[in-house]
C-alpha positions as CSV (number, residue, x, y, z in Angstrom):
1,X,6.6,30.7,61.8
2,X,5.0,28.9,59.1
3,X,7.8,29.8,56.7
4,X,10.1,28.5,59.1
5,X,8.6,25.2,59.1
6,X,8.4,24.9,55.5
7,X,12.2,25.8,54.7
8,X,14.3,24.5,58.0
9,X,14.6,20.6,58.3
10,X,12.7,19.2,61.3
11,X,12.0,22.2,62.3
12,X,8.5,22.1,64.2
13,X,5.8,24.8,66.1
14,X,3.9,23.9,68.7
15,X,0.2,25.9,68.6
16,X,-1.3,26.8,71.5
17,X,-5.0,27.3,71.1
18,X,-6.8,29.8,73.1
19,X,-10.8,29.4,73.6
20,X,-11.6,33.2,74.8
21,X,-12.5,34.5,76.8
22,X,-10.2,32.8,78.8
23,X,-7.6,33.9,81.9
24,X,-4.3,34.4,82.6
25,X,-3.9,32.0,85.1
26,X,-5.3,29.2,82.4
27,X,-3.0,30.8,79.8
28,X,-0.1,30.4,82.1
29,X,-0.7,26.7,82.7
30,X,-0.9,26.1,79.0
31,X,2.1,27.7,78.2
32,X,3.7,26.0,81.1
33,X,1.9,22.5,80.2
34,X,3.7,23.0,76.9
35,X,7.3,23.3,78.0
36,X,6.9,20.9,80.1
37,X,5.6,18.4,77.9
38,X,7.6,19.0,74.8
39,X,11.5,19.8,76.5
40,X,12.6,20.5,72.9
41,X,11.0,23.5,72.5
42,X,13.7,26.3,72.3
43,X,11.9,29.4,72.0
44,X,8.1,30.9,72.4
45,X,6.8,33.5,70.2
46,X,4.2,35.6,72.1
47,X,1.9,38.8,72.0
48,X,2.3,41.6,74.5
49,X,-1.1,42.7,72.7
50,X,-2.7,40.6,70.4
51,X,-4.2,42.2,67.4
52,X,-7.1,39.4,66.8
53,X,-9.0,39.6,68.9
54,X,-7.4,42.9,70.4
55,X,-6.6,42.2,74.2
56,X,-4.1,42.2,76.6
57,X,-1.7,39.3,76.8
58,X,0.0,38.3,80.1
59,X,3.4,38.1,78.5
60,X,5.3,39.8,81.1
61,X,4.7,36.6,83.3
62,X,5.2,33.9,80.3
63,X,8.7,36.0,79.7
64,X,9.4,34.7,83.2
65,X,7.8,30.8,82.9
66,X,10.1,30.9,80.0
67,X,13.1,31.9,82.0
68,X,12.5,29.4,84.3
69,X,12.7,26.5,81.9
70,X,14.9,28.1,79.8
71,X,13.5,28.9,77.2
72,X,13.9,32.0,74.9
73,X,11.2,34.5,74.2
74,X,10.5,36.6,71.2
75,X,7.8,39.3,72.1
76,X,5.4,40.5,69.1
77,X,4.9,44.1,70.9
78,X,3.9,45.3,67.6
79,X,0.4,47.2,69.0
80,X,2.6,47.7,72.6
81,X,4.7,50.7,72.6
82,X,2.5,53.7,73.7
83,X,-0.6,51.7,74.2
84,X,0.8,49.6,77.3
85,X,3.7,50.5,79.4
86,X,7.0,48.6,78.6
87,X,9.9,48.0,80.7
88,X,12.2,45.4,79.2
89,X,14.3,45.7,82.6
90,X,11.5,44.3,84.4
91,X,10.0,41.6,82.2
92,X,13.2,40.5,80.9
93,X,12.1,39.1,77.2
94,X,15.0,38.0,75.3
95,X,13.8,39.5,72.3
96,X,11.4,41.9,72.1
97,X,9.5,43.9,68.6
98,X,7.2,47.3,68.2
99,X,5.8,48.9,65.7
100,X,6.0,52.8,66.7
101,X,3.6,53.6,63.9
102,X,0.6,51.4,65.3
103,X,0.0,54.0,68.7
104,X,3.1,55.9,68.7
105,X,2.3,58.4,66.0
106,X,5.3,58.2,64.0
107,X,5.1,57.2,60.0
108,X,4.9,53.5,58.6
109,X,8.2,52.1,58.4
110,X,9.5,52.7,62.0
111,X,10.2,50.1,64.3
112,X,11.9,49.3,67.6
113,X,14.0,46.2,68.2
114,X,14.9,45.5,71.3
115,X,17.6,41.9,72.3
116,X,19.1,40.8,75.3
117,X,22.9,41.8,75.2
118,X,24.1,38.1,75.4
119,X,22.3,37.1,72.5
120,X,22.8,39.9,70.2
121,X,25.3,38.1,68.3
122,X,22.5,35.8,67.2
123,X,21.3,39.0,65.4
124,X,22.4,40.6,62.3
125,X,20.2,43.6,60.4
126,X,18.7,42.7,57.1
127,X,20.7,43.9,54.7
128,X,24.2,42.8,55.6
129,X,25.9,46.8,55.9
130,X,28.8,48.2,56.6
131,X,28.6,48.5,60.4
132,X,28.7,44.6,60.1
133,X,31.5,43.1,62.3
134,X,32.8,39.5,62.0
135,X,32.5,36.9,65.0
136,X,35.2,34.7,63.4
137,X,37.3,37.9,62.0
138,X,36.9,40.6,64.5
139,X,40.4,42.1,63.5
140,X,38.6,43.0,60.3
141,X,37.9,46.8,61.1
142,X,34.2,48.3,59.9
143,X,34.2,51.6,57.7
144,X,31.7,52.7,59.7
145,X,32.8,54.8,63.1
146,X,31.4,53.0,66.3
147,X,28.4,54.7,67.6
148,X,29.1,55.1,71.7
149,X,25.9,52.6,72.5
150,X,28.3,49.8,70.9
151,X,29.0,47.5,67.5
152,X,25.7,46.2,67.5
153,X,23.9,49.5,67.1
154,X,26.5,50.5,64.4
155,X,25.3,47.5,62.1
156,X,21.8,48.5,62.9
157,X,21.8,51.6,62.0
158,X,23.4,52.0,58.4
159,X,22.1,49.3,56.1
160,X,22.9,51.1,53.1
161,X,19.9,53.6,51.4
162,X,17.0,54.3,53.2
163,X,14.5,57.1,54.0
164,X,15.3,58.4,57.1
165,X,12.3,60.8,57.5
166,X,10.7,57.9,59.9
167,X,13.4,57.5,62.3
168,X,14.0,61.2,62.5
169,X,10.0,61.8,63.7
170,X,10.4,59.5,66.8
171,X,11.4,62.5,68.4
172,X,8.8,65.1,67.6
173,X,6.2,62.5,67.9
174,X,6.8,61.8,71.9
175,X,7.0,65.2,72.4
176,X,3.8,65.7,71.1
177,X,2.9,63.0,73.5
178,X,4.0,64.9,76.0
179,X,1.7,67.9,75.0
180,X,-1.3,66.0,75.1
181,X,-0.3,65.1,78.8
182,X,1.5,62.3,78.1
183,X,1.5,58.6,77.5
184,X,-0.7,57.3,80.4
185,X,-3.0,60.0,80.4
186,X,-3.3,59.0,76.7
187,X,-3.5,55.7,77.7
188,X,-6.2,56.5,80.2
189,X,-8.6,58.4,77.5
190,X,-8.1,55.6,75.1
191,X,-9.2,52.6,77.7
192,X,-12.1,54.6,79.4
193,X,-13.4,55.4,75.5
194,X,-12.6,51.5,74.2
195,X,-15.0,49.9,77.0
196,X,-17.5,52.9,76.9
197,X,-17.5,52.9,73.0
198,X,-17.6,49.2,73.4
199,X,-20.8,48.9,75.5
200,X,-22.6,51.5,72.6
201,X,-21.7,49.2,70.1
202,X,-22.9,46.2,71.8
203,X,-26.1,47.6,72.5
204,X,-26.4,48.7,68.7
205,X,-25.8,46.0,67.8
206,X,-28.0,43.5,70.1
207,X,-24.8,41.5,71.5
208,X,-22.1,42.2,73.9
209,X,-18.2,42.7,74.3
210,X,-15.2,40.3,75.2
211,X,-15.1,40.7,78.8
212,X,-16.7,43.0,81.1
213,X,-16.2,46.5,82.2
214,X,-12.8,46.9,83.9
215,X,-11.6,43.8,82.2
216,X,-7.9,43.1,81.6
217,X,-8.5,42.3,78.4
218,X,-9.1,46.0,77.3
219,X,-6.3,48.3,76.8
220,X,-6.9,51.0,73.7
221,X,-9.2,48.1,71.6
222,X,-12.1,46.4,72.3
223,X,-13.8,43.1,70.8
224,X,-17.7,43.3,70.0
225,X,-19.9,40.6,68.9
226,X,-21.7,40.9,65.5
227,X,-24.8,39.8,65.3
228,X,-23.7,37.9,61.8
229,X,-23.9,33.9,61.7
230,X,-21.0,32.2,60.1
231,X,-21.3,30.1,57.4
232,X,-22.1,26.0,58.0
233,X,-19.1,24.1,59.9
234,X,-20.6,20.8,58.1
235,X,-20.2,22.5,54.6
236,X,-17.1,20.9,52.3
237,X,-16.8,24.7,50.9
238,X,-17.2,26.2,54.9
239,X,-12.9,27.5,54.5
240,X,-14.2,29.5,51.1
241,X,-17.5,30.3,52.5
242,X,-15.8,32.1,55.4
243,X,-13.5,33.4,53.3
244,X,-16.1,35.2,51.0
245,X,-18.1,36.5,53.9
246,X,-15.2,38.5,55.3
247,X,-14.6,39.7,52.0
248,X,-17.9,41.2,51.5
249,X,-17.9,42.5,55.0
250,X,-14.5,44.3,54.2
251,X,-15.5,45.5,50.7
252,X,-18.7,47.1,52.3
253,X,-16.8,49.0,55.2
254,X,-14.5,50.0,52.8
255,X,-17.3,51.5,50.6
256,X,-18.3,53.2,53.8
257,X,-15.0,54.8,54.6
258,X,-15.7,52.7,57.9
259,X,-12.8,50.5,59.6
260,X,-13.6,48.4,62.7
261,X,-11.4,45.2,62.2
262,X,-14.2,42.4,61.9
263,X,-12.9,38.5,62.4
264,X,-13.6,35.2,63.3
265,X,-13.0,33.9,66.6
266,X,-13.6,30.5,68.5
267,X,-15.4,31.3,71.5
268,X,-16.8,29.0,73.9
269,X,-16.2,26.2,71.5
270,X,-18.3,28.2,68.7
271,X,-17.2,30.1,65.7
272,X,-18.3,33.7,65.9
273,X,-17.9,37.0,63.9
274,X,-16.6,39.6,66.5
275,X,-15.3,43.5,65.7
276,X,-12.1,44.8,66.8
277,X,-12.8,48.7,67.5
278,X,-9.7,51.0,68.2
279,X,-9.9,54.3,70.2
280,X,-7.6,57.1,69.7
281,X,-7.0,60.8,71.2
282,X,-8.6,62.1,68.0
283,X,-11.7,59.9,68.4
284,X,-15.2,60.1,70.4
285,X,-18.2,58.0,71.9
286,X,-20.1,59.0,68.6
287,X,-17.3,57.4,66.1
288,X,-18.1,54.5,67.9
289,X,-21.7,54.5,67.5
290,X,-21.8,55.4,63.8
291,X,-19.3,52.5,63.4
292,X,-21.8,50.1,64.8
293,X,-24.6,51.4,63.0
294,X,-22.7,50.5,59.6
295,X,-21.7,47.4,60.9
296,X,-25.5,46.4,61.7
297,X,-26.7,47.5,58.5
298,X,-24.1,45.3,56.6
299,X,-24.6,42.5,59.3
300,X,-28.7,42.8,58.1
301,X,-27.9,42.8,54.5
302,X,-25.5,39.9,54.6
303,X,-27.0,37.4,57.2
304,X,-28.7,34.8,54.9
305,X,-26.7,35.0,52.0
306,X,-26.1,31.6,50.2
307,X,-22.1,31.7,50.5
308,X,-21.8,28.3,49.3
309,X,-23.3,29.4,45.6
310,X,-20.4,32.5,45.7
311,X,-17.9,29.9,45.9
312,X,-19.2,28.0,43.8
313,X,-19.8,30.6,40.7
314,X,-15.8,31.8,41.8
315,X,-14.6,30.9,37.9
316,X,-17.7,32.9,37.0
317,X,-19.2,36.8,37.7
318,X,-21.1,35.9,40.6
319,X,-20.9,37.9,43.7
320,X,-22.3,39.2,46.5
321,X,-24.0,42.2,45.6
322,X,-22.4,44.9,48.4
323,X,-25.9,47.1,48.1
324,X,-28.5,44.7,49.0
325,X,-26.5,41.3,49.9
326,X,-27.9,39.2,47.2
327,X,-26.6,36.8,45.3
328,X,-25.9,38.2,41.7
329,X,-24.5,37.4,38.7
């Protein structure tokens, strides 16, 4: 969106800020507040699962507030397939994007596009191919046969060399969905493990989780607290200071071969370092735990580091020592 901005004359984003936790029914009048207020807006980007923190989104309902003030919407389902039920003939996006390789266990590099057939001449695949077919010249035949589900699919599906080994998983990988019992009963092990695995966590780690149990926040991911301070809002250096901290949080995980997704997060007006822990068919109760027990020994060993004197030694050697937490040179 940002790179839109910077290289299309006048054209402008509109940011909605959200202060979880926070409801759908205050979401809703945001978004609608919004539309109202500003009747240039043209189309609203939204998450069907947003990945920071990692909740559920209500977009099924802003697809139809943006329908009735017609408006288009572009879905980011990119942690959506598998994880949520989707039916596009019911929520009616306009436009609509997954990631299969997020929950869908197929390979990086396989995605799903999904646009509303009255709008698909809007959208051409990246590159130009052969399957390309001319609005203004449509008497100008393609080399490429039509495939039966129409021109648009044609163009999509042939952009010149590519490894096809992704696309051709898609299959084997929902049938192996299927042999695990399928997609909701997935769905249903993965949820009842987030908000139990969650809870553990919290209670390592002496704080709590973004909603409660049974929330509709929680589909396969759930947000925990660290028990971590954030650097000084008042401090000219507090961007860099944040900055550094997340690094050395990351760079100590990584040293751990642990992953829990830590971030900041306004919450209740306040700045806060919060966790995003995924569950998966292959995971436990105890991979939660032994994630939160890293994560509280790196909380310990980084909560009163002097962030302000790594930014300020950044020309130098200084760092934050990813054993102990000090400040080193």
């Amino acid at each position: 969106m940002q790179y839109l901005c910077d290289t299309i004359p006048d054209f402008k984003s509109v940011k909605l800020e959200l202060d979880y936790p926070i409801s759908d029914e205050q979401i809703l009048a945001l978004t609608k507040f919004a539309l109202i207020k500003d009747p240039a807006i043209k189309l609203v980007l939204l998450d069907a699962i947003s990945s920071l923190p990692g909740v559920i989104f209500p977009w099924e309902q802003v697809c139809h507030l943006c329908r009735q003030h017609g408006v288009y919407s572009l879905v980011d389902g990119a942690h959506a397939v598998t994880q949520m039920a989707v039916d596009v003939t019911q929520s009616q996006p306009d436009f609509f994007v997954s990631n299969l390789h997020k929950w869908s266990y197929v390979p990086r590099g396989c995605a799903l596009l999904y646009v509303r057939s009255s709008l698909q001449k809007l959208i051409h695949s990246i590159p130009i191919g052969h399957g390309y077919i001319s609005s203004t010249q449509p008497f100008v035949p393609s080399p490429v046969a039509t495939n039966p589900e129409g021109q648009w699919v044609t163009e999509h599906e042939w952009i010149g060399t590519i490894d096809w080994s992704g696309y051709l998983s898609v299959s084997a990988a929902f049938e192996f969905i299927d042999q695990c019992g399928g997609s909701q009963r997935i769905r249903d092990y993965c949820r009842d493990l987030a908000i139990r695995g969650g809870q553990a966590a919290a209670e390592i780690l002496g704080t709590e989780i973004l909603g409660i149990e049974g929330s509709h926040y929680v589909a396969n991911m759930v947000n925990v607290r660290l028990p971590l301070s954030v650097p000084d809002d008042n401090s000219p250096t507090h961007i860099e200071e944040l900055a550094a901290q997340r690094d050395a949080l990351l760079d100590q995980l990584l040293d751990r071969d642990c992953f829990p997704y830590p971030f900041v997060m306004m919450s209740r007006r306040k700045k806060q370092w919060w966790c995003r822990f995924s569950a998966q068919i292959y995971l436990d109760l105890e991979d939660f735990r032994q994630g939160a027990l890293v994560l509280k020994e790196i909380c310990e060993s980084l909560q009163h580091c002097d962030f302000s004197r790594v930014v300020d030694r950044l020309g130098g050697d200084a760092s934050v020592n990813q054993r102990d937490g000090n400040i080193g040179e």
